[in-house]
N, C-alpha and C positions, 0 to 999 in steps of 0.2 A: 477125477483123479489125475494127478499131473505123472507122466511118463517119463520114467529114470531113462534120460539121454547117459552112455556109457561111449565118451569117444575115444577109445582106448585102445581099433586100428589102426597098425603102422605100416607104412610101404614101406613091403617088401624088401627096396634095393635100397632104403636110407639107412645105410651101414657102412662103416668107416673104412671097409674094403673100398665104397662105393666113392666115398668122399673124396675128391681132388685136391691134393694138400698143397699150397701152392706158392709157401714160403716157412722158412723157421718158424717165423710167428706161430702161423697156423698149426705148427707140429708142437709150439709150446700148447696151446688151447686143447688141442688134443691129447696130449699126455695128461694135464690138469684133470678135461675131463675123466679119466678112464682108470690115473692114479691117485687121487685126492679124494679124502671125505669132505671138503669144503665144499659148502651152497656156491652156486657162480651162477652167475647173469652175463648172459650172450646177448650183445645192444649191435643193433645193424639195418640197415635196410628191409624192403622184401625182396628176395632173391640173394641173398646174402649166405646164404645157407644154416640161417638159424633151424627152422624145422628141419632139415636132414637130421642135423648133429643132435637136434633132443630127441629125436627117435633111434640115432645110432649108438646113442649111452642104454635105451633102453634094450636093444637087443643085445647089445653086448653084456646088461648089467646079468648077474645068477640070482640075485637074491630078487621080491616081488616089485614090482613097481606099476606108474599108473602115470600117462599120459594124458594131457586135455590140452586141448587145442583154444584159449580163452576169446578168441575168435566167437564159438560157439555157446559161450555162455547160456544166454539166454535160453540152450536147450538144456541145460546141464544143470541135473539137480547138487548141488551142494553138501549131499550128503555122503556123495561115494566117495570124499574126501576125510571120513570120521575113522576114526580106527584105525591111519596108516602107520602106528608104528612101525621102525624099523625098515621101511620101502623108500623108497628113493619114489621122489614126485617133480616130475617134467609140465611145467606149466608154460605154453609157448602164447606168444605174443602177449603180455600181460599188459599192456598197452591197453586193449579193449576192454578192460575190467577197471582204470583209472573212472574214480569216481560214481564207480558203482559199489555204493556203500555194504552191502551184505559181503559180495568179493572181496572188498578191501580188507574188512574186517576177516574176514578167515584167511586171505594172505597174511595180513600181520598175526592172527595165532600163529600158523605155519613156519613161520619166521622165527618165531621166538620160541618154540620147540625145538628139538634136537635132531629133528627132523632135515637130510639133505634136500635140498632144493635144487635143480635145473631149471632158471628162468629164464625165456627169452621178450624181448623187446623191441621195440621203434625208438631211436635216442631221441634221449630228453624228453621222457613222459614224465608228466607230475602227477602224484597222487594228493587226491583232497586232505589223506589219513599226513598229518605232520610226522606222527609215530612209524608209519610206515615207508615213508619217503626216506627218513635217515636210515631205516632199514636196509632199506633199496640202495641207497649211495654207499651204504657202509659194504656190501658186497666186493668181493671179488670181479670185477665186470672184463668182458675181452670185447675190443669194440673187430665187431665183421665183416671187411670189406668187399664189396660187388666183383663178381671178375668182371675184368677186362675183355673184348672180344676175342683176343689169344687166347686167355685162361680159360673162359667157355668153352674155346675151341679145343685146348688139351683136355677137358672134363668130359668134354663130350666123348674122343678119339677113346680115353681111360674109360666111359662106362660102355661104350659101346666092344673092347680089346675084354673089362672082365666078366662081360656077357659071352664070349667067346663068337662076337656077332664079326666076321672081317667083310667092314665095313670101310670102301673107302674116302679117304679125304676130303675126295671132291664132292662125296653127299653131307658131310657135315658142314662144308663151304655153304653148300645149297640151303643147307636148313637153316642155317645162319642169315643168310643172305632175305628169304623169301619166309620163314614162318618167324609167327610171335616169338621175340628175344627171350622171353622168359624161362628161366632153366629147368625149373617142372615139367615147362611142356616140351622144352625138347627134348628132356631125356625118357617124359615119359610116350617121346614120338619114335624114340628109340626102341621103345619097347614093343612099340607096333609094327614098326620095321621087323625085327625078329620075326614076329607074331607069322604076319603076313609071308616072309621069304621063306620060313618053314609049311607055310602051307601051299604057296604055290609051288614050292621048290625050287627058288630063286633066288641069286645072288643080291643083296643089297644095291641098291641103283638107285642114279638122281631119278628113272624114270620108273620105279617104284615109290621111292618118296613121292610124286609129284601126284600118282596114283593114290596112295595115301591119303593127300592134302586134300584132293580133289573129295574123296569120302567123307572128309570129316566137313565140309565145306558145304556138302549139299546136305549132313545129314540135322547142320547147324540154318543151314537156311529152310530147312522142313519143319524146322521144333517153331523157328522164328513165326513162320508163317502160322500156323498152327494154334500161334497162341491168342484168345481175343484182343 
């Protein structure tokens, strides 16, 4: 029997409090999302903050809804997408589902239902479905730009200021400087920072991060080794 994969957890802190808004534009995207019944397609890089934003429509929306990460297809049966009347459907990186024919085909019903859509993507993905590729263009699209290592820098200062963590600058320097760029992992290294200064009873410091690092570093080189 094939195992109904439901990928339909969302972190915690991808919410629009969370979100670093970091020009008008962004504040237009934002409003679209949050005031419009219009399907929209969010096209951007990775680390662009497509996933934040289609998980921050979700907790903000009241009425039901359903996340999938299309990343994960392969584990995800196809079926917990039947009967969504009326729910708003967040399907992120649809990119991974280009020319996979069963996928395609229920994005284009999905489409062509009255059904809102949140999709996100990698620009300029082609689907094989011709029908569904005009679909795709005919959208609403916002293209998402990367931050900058400033803008990182102020996302990071802003999650770490609405966690109530006071954390100062020179450890976000550091984490910038020394850990993976990638904005997932620093803000979810932020969260370890917390974690960790509430249990030793410690002010945030480079020499807590560094402490940090070092954990995650031996606990990655133990899995590594570990493995045949």
């Amino acid at each position: 029997m094939t195992q109904l994969h439901l990928p339909l957890s969302l972190e915690p802190n991808a919410t629009f409090d969370n979100y670093y808004c970091h020009s008008s534009y962004m504040r237009t995207v934002l409003d679209q999302l949050i005031h419009t019944r219009q399907s929209i397609l969010l096209s951007g890089l990775s680390g662009s903050g497509k996933t934040h934003l289609l998980q921050a429509i979700c907790h903000h929306h009241k009425t039901p809804w359903i996340y999938i990460d299309c990343n994960d297809y392969q584990k995800t049966n196809l079926s917990i997408l039947d009967n969504m009347e009326n729910q708003l459907i967040c399907l992120d990186n649809i990119n991974a589902i280009a020319s996979v024919k069963k996928w395609e085909e229920c994005l284009f019903k999905l489409m062509i239902s009255d059904q809102r859509l949140i999709l996100s993507s990698q620009p300029q993905v082609h689907f094989s479905r011709n029908d569904l590729q005009s679909r795709i263009k005919a959208l609403d699209t916002y293209d998402l730009i990367s931050l900058d290592e400033g803008g990182q820098h102020q996302a990071l200062v802003q999650r770490a200021q609405n966690k109530g963590l006071p954390l100062p600058k020179t450890v976000i320097h550091w984490m910038q400087r020394h850990l993976p760029r990638n904005n997932t992992f620093l803000f979810n290294f932020i969260d370890q920072i917390e974690t960790e200064s509430l249990r030793q009873q410690k002010k945030g410091s480079i020499q807590l991060a560094k402490h940090i690092w070092r954990t995650l570093q031996s606990v990655e080189n133990e899995s590594t080794q570990s493995c045949p």
